[in-house]
C-alpha positions as CSV (number, residue, x, y, z in Angstrom):
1,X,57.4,103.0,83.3
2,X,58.2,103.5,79.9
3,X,61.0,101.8,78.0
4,X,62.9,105.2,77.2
5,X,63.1,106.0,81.1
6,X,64.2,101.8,82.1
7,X,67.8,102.0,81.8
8,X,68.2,105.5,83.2
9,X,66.3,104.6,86.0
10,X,68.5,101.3,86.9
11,X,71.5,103.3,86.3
12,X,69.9,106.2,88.6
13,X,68.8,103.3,91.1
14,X,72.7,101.8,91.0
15,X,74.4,104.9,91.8
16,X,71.4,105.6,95.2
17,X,72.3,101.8,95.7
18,X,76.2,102.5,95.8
19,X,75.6,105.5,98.4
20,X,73.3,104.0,100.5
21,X,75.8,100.9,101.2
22,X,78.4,103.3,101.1
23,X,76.5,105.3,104.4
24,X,74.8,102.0,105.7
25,X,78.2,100.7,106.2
26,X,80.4,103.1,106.9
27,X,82.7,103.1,104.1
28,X,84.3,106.1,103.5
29,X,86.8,105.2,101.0
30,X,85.8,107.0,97.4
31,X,83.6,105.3,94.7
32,X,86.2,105.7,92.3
33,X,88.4,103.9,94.2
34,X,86.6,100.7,94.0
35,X,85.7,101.4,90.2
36,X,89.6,101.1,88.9
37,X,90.0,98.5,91.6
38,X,87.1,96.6,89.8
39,X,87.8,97.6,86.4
40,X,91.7,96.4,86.8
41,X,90.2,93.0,88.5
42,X,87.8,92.4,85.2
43,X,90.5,93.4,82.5
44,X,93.8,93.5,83.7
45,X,96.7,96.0,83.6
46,X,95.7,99.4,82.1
47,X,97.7,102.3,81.7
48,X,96.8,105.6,84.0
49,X,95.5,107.5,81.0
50,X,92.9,104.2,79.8
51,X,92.2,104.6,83.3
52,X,91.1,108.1,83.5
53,X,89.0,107.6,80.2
54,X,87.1,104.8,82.0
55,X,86.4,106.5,85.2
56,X,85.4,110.1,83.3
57,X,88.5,111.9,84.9
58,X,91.1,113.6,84.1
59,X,94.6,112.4,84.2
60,X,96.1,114.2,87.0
61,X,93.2,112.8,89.2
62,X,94.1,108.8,88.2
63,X,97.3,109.3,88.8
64,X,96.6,111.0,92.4
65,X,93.8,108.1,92.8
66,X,96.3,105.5,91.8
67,X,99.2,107.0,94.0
68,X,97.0,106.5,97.2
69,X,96.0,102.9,95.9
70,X,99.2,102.0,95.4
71,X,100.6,103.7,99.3
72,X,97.8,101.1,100.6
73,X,99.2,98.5,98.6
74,X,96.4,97.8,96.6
75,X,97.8,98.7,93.1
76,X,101.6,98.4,91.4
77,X,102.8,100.9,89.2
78,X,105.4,99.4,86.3
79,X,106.5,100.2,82.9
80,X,104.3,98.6,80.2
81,X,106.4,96.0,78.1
82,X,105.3,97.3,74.6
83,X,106.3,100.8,75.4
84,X,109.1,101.7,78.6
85,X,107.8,105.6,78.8
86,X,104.0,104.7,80.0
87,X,103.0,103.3,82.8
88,X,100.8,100.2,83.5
89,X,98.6,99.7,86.8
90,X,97.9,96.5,87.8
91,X,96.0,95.2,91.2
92,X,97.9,93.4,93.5
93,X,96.2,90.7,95.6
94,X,95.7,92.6,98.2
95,X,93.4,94.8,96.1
96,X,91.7,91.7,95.3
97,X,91.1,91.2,99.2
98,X,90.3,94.5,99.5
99,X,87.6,94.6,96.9
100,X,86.1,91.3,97.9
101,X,85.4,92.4,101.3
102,X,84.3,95.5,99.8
103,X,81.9,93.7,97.6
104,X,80.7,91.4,100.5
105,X,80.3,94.3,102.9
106,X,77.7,96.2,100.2
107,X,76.0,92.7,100.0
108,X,75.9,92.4,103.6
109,X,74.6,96.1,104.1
110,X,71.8,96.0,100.9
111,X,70.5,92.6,102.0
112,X,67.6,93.9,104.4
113,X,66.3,96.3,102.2
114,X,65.5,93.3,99.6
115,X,64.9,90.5,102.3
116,X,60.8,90.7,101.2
117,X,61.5,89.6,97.9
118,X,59.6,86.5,96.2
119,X,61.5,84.2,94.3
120,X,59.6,86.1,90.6
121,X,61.0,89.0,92.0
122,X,64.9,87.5,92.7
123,X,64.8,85.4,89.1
124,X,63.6,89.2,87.4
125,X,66.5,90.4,89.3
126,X,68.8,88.0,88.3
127,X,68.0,88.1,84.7
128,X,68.4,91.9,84.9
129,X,71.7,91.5,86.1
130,X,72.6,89.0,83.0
131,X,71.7,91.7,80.9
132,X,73.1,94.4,82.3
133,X,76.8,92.7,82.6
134,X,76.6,91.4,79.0
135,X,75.6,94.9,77.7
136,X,78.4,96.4,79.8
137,X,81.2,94.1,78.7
138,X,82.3,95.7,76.3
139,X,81.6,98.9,73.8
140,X,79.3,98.7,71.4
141,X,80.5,98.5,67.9
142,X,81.0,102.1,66.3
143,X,80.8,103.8,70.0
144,X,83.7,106.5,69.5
145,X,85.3,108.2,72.3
């Protein structure tokens, strides 16, 4: 494989990944929905419109999203502090339950299809994974929106 076509291909292979353990197990609740549920978990309270802009949706749809979050007690909607007429979502701890088990589940589901792996092939992985999360962190310096 050549270098140009590596990180399309993980982010290609992490998007089959997330469907198959999505199928595998039976989990019908959106993709998106564990996105701001894990987004809010890594960085905190966000307003609806940040939110949107990290998911690639519109507005209308977060706030839909967020409405059904918050009827299953995942999320709380409440003014943010620096400005009363916006909005900031938080996750409540039973999100944090909710996106644990979700996170175990896909583990539990994806595990067979990487049980024949060598302990080269786990440390690759592993290192992979470093990079990945420390590339993904944050934006890169200049990226514009």
């Amino acid at each position: 494989m050549e270098r140009g076509e590596i990180i399309p291909s993980i982010v290609l292979s992490g998007y089959a990944l997330g469907r198959i353990a999505a199928h595998d197990a039976g989990n019908d609740a959106p993709a998106a929905q564990w996105r701001v549920l894990s987004l809010l978990s890594q960085q905190g309270g966000k307003r609806v419109g940040e939110l949107a802009t990290a998911s690639r949706t519109t507005q209308p749809g977060m706030t839909r999203l967020i409405g059904g979050l918050e009827r299953d007690g995942l999320v709380l909607r409440s003014p943010d502090p620096e400005d009363s007429r916006a909005i900031v979502v938080e996750i409540t701890s039973a999100g944090v339950v909710a996106l644990d088990a979700w996170r175990t589940e896909f583990r539990d589901t994806l595990a067979p299809r990487f049980a024949d792996l060598d302990d080269g092939d786990w440390e690759t992985l592993t290192r992979a994974a470093e990079i990945l999360a420390a590339h993904t962190a944050t934006e890169p310096t200049g990226a514009s929106r």
